[in-house]
N, C-alpha and C positions, 0 to 999 in steps of 0.2 A: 504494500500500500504506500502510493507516496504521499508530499507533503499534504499538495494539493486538497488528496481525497483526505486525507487525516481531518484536516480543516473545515471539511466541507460535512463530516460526521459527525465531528464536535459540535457547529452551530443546528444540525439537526437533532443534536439529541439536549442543546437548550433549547430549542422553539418545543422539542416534549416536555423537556422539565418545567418549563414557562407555565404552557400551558395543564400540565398534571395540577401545578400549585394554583392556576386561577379555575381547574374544575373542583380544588379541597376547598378552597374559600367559599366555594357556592354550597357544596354540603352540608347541610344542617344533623346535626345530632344531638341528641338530650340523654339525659340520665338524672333518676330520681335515687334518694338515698332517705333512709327515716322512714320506710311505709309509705314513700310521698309525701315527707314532710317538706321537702329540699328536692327542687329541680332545676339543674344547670342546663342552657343550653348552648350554642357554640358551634363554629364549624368544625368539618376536617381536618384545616390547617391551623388547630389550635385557640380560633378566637373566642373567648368568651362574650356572647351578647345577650345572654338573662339567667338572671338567677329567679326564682319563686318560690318563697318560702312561704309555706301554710301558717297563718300567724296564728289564729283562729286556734291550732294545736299548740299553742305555745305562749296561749293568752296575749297577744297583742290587737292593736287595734287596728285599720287597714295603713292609719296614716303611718302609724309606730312601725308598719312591719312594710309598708314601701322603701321609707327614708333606711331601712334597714335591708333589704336588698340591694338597693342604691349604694349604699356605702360601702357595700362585701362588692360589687363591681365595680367598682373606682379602685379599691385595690388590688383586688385580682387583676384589675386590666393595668396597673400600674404595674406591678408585678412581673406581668408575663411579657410588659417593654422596655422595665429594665431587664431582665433574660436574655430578648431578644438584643438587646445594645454589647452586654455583654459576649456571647454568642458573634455577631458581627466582630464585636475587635480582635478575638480568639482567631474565628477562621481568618478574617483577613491579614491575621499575622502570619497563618498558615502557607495563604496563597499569595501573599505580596502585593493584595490590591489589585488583583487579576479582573475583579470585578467580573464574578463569574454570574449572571442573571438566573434567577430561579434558584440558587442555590442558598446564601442566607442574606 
């Protein structure tokens, strides 16, 4: 295989990774814990976009147990972008700022 084709593999198999990472982000998933007390939901590519917690089990009132989902997401989403910042400085030490797309 020469250079060429080497080249021409590599940018084919980021327009896959590209596009694999923008079919996770469409993915939705959930998961309940507690009986259903606690349900997370979030895509495939890790993002968290709701939490619901049963307040009503846990004696709160709607507004007490919003502003308290709200809060567990501000941090978990805070959280999982420091990670992510993290994670960028690591591999791009790795790869020398190769700036490899779809990969972190």
């Amino acid at each position: 295989m020469n250079m060429q084709q080497m080249m021409k593999q590599a940018q084919k198999m980021q327009r896959q990774l590209a596009e694999a990472q923008d079919q996770l982000a469409d993915e939705e998933v959930s998961a309940t814990a507690g009986g259903g007390m606690v349900e997370v939901t979030g895509t495939a590519a890790g993002d968290i976009t709701g939490i619901r917690i049963n307040g009503a089990a846990l004696g709160l009132d709607e507004e007490d147990c919003e502003m308290l989902q709200d809060t567990i997401l501000a941090a978990v989403t805070e959280m999982l972008a420091r990670a992510q910042e993290i994670t960028n400085q690591r591999m791009g030490a790795i790869t020398g700022g190769m700036g490899m797309p779809g990969m972190f």
